[in-house]
C-alpha positions in Angstrom: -13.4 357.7 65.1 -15.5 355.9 63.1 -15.7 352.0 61.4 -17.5 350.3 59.1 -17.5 346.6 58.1 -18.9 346.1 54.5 -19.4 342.7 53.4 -19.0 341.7 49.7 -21.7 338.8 48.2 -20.2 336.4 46.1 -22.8 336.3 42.7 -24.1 333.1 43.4 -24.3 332.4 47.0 -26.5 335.9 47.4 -29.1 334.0 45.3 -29.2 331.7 48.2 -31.4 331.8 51.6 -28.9 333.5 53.8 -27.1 331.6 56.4 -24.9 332.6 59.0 -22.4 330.3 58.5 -21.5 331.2 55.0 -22.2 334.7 55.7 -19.1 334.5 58.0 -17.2 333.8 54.7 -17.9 336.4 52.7 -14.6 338.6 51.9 -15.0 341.5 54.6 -13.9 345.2 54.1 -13.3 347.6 57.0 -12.8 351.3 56.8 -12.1 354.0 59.4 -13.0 357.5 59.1 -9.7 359.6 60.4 -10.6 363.1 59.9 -13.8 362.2 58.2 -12.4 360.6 55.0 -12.6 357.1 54.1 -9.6 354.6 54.2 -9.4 350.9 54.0 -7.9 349.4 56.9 -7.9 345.9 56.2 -9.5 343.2 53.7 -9.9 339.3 54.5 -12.0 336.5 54.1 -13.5 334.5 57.1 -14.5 337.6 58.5 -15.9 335.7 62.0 -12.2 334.6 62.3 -10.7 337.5 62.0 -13.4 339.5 64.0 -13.1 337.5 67.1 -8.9 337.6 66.9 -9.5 341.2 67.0 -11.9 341.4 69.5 -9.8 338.8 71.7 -6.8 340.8 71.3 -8.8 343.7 72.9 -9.9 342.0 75.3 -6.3 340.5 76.3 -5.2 344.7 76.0 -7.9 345.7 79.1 -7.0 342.3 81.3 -3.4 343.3 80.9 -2.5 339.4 79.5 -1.0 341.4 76.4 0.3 344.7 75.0 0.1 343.3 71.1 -1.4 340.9 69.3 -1.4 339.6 65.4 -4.3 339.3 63.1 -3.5 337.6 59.5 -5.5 338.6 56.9 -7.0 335.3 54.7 -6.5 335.3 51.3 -3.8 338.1 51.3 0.0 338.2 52.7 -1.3 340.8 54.9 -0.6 340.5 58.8 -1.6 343.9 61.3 0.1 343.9 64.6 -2.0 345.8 67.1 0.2 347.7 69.6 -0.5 349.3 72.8 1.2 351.8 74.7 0.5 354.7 77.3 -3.3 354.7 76.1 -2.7 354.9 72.3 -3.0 352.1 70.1 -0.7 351.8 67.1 -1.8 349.3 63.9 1.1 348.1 61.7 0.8 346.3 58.8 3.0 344.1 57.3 3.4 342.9 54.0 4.9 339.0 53.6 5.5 339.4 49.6 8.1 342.3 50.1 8.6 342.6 53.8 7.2 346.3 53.8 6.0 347.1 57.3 3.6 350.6 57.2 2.3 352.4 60.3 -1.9 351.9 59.2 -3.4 353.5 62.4 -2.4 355.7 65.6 -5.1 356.7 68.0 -6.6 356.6 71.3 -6.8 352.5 71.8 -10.6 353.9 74.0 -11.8 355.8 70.5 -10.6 352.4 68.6 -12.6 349.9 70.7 -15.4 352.1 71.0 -16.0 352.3 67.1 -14.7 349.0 66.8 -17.8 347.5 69.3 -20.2 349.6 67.8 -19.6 348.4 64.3 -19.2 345.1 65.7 -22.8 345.0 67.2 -24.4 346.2 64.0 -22.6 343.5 62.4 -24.1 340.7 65.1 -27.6 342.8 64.6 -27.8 342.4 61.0 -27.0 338.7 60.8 -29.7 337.6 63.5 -32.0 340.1 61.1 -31.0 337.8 58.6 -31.3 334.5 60.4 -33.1 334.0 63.3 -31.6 330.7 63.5 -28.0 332.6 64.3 -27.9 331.6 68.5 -27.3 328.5 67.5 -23.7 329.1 65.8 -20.9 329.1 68.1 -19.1 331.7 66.4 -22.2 334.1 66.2 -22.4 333.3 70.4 -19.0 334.2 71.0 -19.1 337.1 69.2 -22.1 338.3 71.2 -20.1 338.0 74.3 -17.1 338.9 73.2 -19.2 342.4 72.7 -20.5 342.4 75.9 -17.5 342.0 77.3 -15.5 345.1 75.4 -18.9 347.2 76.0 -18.4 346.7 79.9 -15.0 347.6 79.9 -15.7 350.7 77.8 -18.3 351.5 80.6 -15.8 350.2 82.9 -18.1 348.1 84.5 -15.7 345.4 85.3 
């Protein structure tokens, strides 16, 4: 499977010197590729925030603390409920205006993280490009480890 995050520039702050910090509020776009096609899988603002809730609930999936977790999308009614059982990760999505709740994604939760962390890293890559100042945000640090950590798991070296 594959990922991609795509970042949309407001008009006027591109004009600006980047920084990370309002980088990481930028509306966010992230597709998967199932069977090769694209798809949107979710939209939100204050992509950091909702990056590191889905990397934590990974995280809390491989240290057995949890079998689900909840990411709310920002500026939408949106809310995806990660779910996972016997290997396979199931992605909900629920809609608060109309109380429609749609089955987004099933796959291997190992093919999920793995795209998810590679995305994730070119993500964290591109924004030190960008700023070479980035170390010193605390979101841009967590998110660095939080990758490590999901990488080593993947390689199941802890």
């Amino acid at each position: 499977m594959k990922m991609k995050f795509e970042v949309e520039q407001d008009e006027e702050l591109a004009k600006l010197p980047f920084n990370v910090n309002t980088y990481f509020e930028y509306r966010m776009n992230i597709f998967i590729f199932p069977n090769g096609h694209r798809e949107e899988f979710c939209t939100s603002t204050f992509s950091a925030s909702i990056l590191l809730d889905m990397a934590k609930g990974l995280i809390d999936i491989y240290e057995q603390t949890d079998r689900d977790f909840t990411v709310e999308m920002f500026e939408s009614t949106y809310e995806y409920t990660f779910t996972y059982f016997q290997k396979l990760l199931t992605v909900t999505r629920y809609e608060g205006y109309n109380g429609e709740t749609i089955e987004v994604l099933k796959c291997r939760f190992e093919d999920f993280v793995e795209a998810f962390v590679k995305e994730y890293k070119n993500y964290h890559t591109y924004i030190l490009k960008n700023d070479a100042h980035a170390f010193k945000d605390e979101y841009y640090c967590m998110m660095r480890d939080q990758i490590n950590q999901l990488h080593n798991y993947l390689n199941k070296t802890i």
